[in-house]
Chimera marker file (.cmm) of the C-alpha trace (Angstrom):
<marker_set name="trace">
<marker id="1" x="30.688" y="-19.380" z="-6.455" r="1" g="1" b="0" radius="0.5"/>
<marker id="2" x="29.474" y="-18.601" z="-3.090" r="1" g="1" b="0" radius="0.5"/>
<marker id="3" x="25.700" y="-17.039" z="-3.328" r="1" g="1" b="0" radius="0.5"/>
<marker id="4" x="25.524" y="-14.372" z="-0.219" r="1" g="1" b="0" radius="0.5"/>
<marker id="5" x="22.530" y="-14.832" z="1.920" r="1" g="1" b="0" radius="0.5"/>
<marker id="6" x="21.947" y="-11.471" z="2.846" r="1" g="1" b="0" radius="0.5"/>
<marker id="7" x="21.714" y="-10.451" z="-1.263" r="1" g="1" b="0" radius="0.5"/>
<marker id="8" x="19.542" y="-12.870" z="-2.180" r="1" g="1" b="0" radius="0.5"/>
<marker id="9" x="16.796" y="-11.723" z="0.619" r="1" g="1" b="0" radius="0.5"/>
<marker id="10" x="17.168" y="-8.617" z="-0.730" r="1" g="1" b="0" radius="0.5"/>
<marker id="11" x="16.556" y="-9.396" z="-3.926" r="1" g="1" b="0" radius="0.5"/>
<marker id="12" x="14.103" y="-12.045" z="-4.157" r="1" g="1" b="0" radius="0.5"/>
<marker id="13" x="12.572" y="-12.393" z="-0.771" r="1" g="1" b="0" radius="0.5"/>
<marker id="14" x="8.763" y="-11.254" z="-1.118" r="1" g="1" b="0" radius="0.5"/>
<marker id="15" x="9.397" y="-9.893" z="-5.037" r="1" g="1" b="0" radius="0.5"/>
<marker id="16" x="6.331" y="-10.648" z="-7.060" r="1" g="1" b="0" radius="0.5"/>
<marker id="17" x="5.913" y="-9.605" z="-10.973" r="1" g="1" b="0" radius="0.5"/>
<marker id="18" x="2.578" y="-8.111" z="-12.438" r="1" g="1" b="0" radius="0.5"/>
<marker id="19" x="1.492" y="-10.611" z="-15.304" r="1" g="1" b="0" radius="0.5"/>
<marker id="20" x="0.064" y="-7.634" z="-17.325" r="1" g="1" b="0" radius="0.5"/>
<marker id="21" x="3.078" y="-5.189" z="-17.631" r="1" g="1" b="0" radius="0.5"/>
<marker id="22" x="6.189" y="-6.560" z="-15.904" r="1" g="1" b="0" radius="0.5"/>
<marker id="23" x="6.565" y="-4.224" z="-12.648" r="1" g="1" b="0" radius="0.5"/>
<marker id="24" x="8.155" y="-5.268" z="-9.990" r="1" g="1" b="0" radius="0.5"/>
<marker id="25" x="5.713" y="-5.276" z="-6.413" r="1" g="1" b="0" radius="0.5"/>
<marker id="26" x="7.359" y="-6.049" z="-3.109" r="1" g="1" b="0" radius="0.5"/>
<marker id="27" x="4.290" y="-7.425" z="-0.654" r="1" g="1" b="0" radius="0.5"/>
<marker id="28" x="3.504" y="-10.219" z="1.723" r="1" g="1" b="0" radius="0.5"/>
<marker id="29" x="3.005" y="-13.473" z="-0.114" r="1" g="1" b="0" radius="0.5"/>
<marker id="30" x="-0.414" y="-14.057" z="1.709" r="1" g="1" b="0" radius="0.5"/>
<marker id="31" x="-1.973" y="-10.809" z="0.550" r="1" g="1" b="0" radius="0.5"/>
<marker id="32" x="-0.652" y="-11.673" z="-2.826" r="1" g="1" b="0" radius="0.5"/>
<marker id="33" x="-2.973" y="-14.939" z="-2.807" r="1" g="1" b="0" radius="0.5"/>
<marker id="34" x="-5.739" y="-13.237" z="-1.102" r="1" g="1" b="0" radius="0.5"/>
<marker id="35" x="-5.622" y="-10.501" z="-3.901" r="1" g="1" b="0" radius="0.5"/>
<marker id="36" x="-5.429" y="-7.971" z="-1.815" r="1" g="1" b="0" radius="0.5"/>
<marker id="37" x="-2.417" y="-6.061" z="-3.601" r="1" g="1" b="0" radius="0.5"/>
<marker id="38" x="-2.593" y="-4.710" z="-6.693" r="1" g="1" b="0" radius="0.5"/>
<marker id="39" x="-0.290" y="-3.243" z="-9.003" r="1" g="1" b="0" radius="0.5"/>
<marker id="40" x="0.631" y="0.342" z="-8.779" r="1" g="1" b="0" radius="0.5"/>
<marker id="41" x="0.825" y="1.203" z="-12.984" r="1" g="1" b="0" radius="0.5"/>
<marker id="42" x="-1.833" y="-0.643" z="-14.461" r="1" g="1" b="0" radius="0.5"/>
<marker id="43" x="-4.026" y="-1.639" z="-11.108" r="1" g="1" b="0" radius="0.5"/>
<marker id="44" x="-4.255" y="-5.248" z="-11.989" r="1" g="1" b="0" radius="0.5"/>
<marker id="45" x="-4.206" y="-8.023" z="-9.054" r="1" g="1" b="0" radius="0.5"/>
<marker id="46" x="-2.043" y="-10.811" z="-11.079" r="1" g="1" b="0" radius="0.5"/>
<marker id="47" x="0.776" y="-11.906" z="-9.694" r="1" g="1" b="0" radius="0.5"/>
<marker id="48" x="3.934" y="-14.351" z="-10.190" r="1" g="1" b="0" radius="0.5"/>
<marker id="49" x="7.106" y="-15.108" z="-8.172" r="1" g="1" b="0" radius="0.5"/>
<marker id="50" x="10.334" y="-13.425" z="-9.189" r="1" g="1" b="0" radius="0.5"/>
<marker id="51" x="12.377" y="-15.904" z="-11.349" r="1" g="1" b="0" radius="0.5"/>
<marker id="52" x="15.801" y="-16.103" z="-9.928" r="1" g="1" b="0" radius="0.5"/>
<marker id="53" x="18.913" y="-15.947" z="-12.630" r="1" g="1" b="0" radius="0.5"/>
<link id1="1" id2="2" r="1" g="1" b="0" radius="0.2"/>
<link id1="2" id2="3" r="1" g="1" b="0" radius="0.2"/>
<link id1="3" id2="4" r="1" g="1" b="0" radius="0.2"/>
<link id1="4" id2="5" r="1" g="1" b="0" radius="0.2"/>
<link id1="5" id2="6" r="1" g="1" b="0" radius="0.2"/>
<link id1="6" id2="7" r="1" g="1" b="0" radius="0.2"/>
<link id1="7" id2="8" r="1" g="1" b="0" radius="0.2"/>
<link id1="8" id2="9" r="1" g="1" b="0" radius="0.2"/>
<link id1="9" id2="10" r="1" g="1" b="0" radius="0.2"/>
<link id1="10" id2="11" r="1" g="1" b="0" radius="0.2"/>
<link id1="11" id2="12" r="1" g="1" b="0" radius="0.2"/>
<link id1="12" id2="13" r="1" g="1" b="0" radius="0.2"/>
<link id1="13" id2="14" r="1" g="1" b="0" radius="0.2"/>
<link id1="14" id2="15" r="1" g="1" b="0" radius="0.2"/>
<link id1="15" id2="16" r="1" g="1" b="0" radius="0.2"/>
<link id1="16" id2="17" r="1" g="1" b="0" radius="0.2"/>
<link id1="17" id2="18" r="1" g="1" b="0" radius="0.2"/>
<link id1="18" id2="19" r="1" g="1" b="0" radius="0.2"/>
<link id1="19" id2="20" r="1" g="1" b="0" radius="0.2"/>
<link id1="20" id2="21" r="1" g="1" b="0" radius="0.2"/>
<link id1="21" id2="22" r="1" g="1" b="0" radius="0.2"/>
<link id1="22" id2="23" r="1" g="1" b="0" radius="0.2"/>
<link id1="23" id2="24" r="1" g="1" b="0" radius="0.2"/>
<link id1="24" id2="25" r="1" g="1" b="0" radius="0.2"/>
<link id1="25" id2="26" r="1" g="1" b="0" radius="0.2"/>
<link id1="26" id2="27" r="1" g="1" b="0" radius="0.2"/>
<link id1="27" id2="28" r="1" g="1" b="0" radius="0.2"/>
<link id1="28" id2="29" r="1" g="1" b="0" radius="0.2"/>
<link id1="29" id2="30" r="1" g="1" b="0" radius="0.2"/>
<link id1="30" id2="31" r="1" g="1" b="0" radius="0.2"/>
<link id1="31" id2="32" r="1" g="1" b="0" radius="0.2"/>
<link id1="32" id2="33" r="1" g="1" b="0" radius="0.2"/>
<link id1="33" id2="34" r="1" g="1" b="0" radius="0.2"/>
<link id1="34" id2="35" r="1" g="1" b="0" radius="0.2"/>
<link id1="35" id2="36" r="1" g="1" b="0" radius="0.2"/>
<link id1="36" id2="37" r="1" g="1" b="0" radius="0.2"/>
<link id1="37" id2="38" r="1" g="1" b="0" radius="0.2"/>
<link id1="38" id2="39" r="1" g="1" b="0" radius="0.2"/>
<link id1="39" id2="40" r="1" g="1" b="0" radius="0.2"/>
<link id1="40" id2="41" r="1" g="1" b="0" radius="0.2"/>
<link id1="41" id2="42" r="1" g="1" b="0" radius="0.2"/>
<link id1="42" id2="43" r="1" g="1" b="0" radius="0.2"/>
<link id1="43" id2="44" r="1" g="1" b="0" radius="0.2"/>
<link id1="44" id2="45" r="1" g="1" b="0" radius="0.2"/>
<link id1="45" id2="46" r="1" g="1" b="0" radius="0.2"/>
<link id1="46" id2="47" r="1" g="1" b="0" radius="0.2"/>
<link id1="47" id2="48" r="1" g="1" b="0" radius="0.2"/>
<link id1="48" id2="49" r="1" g="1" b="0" radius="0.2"/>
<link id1="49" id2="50" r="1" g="1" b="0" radius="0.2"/>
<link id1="50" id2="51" r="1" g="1" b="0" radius="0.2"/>
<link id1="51" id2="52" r="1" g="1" b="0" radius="0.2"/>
<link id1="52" id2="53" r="1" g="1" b="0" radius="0.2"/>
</marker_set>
């Protein structure tokens, strides 16, 4: 099965997940380390990467 490029940017590229209550956040990996984003429901700064299927 071919995996399309173009999809898989879209749906992973720059996705992070908020530890505390599973939203999804799309933001620039460096301000993700820097904790400079934070999330937008329960205003926590914990991040992880998007796990791909």
């Amino acid at each position: 099965m071919a995996k399309i490029l173009e999809a898989q940017n879209r749906l992973f590229k720059n996705m992070f997940v908020c530890k505390n209550c599973q939203s999804k956040v799309r933001a620039d990996p460096q301000k993700i380390l820097k904790g400079k984003v934070k999330c937008r429901k329960c205003d926590k700064k914990a991040f992880r990467p998007l796990k791909k299927k």
